[in-house]
N, CA, C and O atoms as a GROMACS GRO file, in nm:
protein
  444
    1UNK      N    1  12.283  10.162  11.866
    1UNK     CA    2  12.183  10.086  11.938
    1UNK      C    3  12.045  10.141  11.900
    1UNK      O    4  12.018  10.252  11.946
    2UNK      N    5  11.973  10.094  11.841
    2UNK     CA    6  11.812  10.086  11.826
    2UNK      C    7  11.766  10.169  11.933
    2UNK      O    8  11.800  10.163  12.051
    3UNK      N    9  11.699  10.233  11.888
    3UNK     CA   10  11.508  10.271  11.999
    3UNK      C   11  11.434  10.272  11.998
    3UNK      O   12  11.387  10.351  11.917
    4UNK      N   13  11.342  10.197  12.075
    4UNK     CA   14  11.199  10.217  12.107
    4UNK      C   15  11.148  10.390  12.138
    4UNK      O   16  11.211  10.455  12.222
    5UNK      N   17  11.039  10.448  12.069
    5UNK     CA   18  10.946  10.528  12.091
    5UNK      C   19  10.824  10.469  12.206
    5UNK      O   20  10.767  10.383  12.138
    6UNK      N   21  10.773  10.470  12.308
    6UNK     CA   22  10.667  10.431  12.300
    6UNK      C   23  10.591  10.555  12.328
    6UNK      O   24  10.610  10.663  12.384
    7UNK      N   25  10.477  10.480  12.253
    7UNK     CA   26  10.366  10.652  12.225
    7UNK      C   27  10.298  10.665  12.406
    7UNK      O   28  10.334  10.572  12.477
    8UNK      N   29  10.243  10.731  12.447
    8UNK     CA   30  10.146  10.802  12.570
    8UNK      C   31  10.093  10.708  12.560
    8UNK      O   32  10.044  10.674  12.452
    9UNK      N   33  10.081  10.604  12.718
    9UNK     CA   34   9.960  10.530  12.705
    9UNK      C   35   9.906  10.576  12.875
    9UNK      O   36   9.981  10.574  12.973
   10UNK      N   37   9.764  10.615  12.877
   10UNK     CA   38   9.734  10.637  13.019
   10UNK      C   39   9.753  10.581  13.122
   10UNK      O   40   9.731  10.637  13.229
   11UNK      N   41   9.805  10.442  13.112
   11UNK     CA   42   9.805  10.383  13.277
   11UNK      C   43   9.969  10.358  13.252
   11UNK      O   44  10.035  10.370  13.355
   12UNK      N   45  10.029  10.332  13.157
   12UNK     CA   46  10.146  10.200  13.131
   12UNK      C   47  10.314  10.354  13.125
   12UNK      O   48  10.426  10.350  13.176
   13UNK      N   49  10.262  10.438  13.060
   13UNK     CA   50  10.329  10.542  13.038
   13UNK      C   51  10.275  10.670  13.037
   13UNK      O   52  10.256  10.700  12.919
   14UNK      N   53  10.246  10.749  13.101
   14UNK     CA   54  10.134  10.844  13.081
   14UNK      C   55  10.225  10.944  12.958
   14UNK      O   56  10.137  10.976  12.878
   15UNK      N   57  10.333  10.993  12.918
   15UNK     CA   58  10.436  11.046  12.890
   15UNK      C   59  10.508  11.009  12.762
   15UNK      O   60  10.604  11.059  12.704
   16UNK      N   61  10.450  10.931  12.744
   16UNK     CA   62  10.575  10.818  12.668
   16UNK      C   63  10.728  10.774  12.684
   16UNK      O   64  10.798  10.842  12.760
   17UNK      N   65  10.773  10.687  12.632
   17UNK     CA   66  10.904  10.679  12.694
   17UNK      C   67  10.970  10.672  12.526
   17UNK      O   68  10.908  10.664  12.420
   18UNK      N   69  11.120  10.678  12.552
   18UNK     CA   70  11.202  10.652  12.430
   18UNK      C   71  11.345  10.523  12.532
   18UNK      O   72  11.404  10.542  12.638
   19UNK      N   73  11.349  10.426  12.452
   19UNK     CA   74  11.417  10.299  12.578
   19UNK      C   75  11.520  10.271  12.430
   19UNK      O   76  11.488  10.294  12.313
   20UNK      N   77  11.638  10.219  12.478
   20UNK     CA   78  11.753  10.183  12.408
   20UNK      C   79  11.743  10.037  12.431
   20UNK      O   80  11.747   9.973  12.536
   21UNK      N   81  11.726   9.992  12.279
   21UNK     CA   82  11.731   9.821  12.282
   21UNK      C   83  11.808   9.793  12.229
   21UNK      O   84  11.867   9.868  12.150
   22UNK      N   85  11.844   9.655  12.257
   22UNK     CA   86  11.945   9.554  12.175
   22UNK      C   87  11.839   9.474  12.097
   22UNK      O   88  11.728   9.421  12.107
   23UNK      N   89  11.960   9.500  11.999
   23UNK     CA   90  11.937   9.422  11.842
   23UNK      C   91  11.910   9.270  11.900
   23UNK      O   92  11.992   9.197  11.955
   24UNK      N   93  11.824   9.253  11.882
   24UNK     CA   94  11.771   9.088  11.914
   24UNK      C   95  11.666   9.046  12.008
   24UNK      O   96  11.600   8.942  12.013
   25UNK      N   97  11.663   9.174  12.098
   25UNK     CA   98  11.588   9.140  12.257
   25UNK      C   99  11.436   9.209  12.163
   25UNK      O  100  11.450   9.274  12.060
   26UNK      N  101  11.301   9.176  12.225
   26UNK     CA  102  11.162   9.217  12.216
   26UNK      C  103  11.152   9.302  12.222
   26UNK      O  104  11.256   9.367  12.209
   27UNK      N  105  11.042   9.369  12.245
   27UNK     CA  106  10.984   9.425  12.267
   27UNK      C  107  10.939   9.452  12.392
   27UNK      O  108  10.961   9.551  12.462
   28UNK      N  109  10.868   9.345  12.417
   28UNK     CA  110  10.818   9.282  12.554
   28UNK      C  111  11.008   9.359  12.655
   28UNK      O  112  11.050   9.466  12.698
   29UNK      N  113  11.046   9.236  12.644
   29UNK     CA  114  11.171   9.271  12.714
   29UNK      C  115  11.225   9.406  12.743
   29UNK      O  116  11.253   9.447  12.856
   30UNK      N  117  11.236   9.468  12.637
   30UNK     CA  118  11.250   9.635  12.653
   30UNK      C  119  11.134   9.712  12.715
   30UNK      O  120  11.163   9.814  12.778
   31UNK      N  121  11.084   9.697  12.711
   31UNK     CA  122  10.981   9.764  12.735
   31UNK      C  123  11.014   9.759  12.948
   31UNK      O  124  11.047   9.845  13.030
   32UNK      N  125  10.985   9.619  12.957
   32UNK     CA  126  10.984   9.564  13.086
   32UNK      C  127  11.133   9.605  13.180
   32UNK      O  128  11.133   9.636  13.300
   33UNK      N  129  11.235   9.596  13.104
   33UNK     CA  130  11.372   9.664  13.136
   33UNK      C  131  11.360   9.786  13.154
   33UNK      O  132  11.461   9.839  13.199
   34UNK      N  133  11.262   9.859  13.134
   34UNK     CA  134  11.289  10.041  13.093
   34UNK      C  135  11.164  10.123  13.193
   34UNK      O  136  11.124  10.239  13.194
   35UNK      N  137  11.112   9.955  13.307
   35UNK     CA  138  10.986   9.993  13.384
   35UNK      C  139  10.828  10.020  13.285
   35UNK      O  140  10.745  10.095  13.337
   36UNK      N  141  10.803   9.977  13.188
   36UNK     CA  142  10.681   9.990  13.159
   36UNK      C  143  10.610   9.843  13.119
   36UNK      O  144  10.639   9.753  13.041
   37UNK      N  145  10.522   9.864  13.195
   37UNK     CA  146  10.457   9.709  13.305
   37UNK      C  147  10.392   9.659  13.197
   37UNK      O  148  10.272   9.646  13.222
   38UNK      N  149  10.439   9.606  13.027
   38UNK     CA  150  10.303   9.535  12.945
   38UNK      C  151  10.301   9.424  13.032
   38UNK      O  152  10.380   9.355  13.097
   39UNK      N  153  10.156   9.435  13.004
   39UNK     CA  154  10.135   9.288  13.086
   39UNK      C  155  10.128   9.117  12.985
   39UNK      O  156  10.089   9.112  12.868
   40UNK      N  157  10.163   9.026  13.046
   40UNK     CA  158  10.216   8.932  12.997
   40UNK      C  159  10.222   8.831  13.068
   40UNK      O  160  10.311   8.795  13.144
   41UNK      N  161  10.068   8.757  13.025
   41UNK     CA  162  10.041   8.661  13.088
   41UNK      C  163  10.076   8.504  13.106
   41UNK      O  164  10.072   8.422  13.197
   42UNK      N  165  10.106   8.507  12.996
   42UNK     CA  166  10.177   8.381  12.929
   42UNK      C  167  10.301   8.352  12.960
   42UNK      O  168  10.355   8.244  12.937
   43UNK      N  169  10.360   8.462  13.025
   43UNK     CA  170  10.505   8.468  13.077
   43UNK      C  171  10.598   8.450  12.952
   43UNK      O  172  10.679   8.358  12.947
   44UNK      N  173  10.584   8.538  12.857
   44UNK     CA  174  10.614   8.520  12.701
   44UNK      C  175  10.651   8.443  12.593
   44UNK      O  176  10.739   8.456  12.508
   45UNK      N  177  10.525   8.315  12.625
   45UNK     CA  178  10.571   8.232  12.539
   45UNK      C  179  10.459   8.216  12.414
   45UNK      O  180  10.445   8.109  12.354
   46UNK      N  181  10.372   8.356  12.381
   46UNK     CA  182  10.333   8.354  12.302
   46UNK      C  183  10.166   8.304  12.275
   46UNK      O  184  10.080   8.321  12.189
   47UNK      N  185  10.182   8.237  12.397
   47UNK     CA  186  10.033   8.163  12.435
   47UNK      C  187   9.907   8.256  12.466
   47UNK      O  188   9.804   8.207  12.510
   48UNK      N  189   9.922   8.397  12.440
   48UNK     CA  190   9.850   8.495  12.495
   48UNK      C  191   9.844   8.609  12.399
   48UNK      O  192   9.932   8.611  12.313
   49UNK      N  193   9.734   8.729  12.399
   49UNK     CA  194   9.770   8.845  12.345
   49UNK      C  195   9.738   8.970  12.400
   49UNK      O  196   9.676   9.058  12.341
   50UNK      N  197   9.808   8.976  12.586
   50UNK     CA  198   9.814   9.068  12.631
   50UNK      C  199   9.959   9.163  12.651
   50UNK      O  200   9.976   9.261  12.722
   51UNK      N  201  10.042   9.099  12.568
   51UNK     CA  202  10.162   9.235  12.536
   51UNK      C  203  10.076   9.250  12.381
   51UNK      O  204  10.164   9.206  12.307
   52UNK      N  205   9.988   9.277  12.310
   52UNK     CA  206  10.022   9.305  12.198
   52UNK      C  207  10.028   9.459  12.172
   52UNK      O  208   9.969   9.532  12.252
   53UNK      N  209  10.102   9.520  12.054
   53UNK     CA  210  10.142   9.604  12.034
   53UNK      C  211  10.099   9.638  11.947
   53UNK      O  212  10.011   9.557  11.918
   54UNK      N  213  10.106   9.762  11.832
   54UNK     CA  214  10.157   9.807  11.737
   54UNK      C  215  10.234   9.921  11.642
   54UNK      O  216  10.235  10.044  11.634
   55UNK      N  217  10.286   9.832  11.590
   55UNK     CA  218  10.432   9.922  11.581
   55UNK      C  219  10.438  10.046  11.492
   55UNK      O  220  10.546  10.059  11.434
   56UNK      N  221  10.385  10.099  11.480
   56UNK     CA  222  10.346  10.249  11.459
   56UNK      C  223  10.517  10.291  11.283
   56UNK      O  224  10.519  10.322  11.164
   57UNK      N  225  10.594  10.265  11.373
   57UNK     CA  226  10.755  10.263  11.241
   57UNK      C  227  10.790  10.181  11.278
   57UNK      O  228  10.775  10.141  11.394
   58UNK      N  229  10.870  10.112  11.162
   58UNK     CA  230  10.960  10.070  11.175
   58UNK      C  231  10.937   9.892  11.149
   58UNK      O  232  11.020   9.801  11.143
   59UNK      N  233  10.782   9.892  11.136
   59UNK     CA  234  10.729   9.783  11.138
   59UNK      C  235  10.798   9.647  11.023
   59UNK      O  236  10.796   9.526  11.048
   60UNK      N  237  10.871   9.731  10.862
   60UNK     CA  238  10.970   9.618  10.814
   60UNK      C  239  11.010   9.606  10.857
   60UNK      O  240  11.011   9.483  10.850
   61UNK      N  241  11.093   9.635  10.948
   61UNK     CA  242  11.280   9.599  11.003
   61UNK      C  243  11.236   9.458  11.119
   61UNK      O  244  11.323   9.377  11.150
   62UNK      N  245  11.159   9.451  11.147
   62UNK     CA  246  11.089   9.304  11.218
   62UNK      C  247  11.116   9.216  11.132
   62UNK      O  248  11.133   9.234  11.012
   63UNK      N  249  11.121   9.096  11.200
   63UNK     CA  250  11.135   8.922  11.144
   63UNK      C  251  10.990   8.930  11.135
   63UNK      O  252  10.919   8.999  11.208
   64UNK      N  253  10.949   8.851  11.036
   64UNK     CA  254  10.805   8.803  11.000
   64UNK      C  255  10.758   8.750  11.093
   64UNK      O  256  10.837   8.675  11.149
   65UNK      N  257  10.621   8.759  11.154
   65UNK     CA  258  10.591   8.655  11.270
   65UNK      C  259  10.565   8.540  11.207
   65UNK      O  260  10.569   8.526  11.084
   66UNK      N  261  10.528   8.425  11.312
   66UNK     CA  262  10.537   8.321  11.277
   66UNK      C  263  10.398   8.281  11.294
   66UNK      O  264  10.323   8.351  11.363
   67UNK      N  265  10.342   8.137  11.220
   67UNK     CA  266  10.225   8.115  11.214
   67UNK      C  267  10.160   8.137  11.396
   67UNK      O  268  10.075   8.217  11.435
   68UNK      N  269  10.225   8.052  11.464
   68UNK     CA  270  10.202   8.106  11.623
   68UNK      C  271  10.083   8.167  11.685
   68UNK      O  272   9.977   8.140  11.742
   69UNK      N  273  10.219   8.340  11.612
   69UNK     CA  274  10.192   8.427  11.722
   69UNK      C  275  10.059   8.492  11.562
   69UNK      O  276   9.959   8.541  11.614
   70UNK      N  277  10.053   8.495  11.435
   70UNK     CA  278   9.953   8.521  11.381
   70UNK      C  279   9.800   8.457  11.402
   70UNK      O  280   9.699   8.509  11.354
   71UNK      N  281   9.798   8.357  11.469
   71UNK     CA  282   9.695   8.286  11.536
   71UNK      C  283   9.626   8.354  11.674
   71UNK      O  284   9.516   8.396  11.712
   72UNK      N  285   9.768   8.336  11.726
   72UNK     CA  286   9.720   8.446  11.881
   72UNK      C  287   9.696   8.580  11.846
   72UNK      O  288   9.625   8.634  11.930
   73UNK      N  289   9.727   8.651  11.757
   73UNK     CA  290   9.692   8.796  11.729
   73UNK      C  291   9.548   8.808  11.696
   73UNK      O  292   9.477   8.895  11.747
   74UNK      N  293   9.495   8.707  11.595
   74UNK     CA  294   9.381   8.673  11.594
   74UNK      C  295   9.278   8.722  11.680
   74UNK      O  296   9.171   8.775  11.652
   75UNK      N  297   9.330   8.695  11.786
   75UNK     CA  298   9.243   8.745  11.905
   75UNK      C  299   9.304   8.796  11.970
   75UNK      O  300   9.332   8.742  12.077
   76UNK      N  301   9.364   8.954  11.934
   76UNK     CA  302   9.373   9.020  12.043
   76UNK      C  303   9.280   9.159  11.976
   76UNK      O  304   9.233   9.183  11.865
   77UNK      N  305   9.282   9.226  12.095
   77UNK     CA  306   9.168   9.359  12.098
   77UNK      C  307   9.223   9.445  11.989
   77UNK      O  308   9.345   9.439  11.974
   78UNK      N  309   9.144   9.538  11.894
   78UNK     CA  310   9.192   9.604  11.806
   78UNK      C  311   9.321   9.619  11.781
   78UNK      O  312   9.406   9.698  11.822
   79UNK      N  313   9.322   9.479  11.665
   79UNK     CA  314   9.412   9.421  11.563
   79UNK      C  315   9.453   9.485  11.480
   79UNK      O  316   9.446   9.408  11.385
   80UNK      N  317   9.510   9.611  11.429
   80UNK     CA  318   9.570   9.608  11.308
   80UNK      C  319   9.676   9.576  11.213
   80UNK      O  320   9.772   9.530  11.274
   81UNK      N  321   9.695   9.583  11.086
   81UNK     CA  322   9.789   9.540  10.991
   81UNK      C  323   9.939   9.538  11.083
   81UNK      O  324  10.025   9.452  11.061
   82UNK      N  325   9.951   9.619  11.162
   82UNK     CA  326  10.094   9.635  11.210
   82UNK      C  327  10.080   9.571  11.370
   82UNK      O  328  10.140   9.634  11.457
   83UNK      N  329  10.017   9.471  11.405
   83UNK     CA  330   9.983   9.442  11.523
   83UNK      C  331  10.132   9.341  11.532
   83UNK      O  332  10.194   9.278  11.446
   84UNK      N  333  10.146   9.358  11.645
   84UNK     CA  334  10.264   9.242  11.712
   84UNK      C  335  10.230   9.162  11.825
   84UNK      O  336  10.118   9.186  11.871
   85UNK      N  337  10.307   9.059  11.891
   85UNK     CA  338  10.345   9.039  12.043
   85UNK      C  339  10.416   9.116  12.061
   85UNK      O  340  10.466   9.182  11.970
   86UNK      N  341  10.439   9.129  12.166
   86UNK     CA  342  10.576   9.226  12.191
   86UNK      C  343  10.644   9.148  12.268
   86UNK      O  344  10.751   9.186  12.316
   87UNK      N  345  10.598   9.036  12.291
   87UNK     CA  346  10.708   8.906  12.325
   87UNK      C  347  10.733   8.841  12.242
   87UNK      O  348  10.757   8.727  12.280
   88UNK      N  349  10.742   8.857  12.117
   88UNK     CA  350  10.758   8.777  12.002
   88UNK      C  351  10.815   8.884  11.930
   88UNK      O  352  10.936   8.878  11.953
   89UNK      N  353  10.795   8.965  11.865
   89UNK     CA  354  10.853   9.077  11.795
   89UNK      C  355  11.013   9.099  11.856
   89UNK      O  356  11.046   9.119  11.972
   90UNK      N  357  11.077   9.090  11.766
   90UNK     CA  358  11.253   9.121  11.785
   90UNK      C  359  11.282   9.242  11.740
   90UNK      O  360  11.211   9.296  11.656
   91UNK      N  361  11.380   9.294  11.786
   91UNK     CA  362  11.445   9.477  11.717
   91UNK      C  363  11.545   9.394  11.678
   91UNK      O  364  11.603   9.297  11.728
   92UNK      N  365  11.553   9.461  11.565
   92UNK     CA  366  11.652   9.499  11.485
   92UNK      C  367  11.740   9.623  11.485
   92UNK      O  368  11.784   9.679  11.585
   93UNK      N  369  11.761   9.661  11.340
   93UNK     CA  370  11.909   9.813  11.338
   93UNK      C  371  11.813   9.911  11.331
   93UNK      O  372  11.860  10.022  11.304
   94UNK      N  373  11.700   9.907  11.345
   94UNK     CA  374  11.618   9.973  11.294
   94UNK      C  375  11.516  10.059  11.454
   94UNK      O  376  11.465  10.000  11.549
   95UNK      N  377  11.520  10.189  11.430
   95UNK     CA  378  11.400  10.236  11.547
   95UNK      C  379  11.292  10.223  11.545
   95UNK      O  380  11.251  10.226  11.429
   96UNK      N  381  11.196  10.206  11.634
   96UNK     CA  382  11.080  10.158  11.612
   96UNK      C  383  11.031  10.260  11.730
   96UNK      O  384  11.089  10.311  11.826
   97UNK      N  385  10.893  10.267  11.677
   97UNK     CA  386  10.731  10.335  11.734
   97UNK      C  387  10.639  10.256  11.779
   97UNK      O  388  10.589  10.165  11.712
   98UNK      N  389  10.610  10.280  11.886
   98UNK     CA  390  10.545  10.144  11.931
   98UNK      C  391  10.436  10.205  12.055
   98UNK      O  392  10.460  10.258  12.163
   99UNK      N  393  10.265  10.161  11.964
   99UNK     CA  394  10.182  10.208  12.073
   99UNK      C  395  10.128  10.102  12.131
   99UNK      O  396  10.132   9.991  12.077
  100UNK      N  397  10.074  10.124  12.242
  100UNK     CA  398  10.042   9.998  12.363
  100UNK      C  399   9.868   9.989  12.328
  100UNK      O  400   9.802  10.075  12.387
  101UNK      N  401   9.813   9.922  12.265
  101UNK     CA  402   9.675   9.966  12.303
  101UNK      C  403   9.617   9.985  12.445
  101UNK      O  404   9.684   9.968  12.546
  102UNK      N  405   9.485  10.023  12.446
  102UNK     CA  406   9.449  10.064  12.592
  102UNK      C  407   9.364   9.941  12.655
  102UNK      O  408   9.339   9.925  12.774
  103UNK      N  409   9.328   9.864  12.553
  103UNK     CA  410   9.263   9.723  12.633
  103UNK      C  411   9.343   9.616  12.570
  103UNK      O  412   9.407   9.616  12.465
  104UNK      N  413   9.317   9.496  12.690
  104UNK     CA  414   9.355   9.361  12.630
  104UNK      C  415   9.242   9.263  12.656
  104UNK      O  416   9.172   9.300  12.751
  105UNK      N  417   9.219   9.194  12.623
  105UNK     CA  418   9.109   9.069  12.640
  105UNK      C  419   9.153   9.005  12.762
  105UNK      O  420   9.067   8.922  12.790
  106UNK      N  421   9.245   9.002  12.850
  106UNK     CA  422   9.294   8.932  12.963
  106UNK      C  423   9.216   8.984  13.057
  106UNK      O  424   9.198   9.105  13.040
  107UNK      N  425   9.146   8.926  13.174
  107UNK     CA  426   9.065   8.924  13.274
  107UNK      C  427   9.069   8.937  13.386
  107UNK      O  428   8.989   8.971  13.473
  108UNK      N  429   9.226   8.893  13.381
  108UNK     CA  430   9.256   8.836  13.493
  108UNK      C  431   9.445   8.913  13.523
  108UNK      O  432   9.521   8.901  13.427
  109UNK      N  433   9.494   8.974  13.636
  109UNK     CA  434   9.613   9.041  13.609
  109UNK      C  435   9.688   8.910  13.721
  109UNK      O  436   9.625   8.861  13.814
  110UNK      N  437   9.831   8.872  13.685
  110UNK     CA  438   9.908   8.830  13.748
  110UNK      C  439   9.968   8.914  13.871
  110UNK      O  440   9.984   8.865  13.982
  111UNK      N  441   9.997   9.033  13.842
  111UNK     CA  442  10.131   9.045  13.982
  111UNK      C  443   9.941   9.172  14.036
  111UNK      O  444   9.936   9.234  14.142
   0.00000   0.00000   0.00000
């Protein structure tokens, strides 16, 4: 079974966590299963880029994103080459590293 790393983020993980995913489920999803609150406004359908991520390893073993979610990344807060959704991003056989940035462009929090 795959793992998520996630790196120290001050509000979301102060610690980091290491979470056991299934081959197929997000990011988003794991993350949210394992108690760490990305927020996700869109209710993950991609329409948003406040889960975005980036995936620090492991970043081949991902499905290519799709035109979509490369549109919505567009605009999310410091973008880099390895930027994801993390409601869109799938695990694979592969472990992955995964840091949360510390801002999102969202304004507004749901829960």
């Amino acid at each position: 079974m795959p793992k998520i790393v996630f790196l120290p983020h001050q509000d979301l993980c102060p610690d980091g966590a290491v979470v056991e995913a299934e081959t197929g489920e997000s990011i988003l999803d794991a993350a949210l299963r394992s108690g760490i609150e990305i927020e996700h406004a869109c209710e993950k359908s991609c329409a948003c880029t406040t889960c975005h991520c980036v995936v620090r390893e492991g970043f081949d073993s991902l499905v290519e994103s799709t035109e979509d979610e490369d549109d919505m990344l567009d605009k999310a807060w410091g973008l880099e080459p390895e930027s994801r959704l993390g409601c869109q991003a799938r695990v694979a056989d592969e472990d992955l590293v995964v840091e949360i940035p510390r801002y999102t462009i969202n304004h507004a929090r749901e829960h």
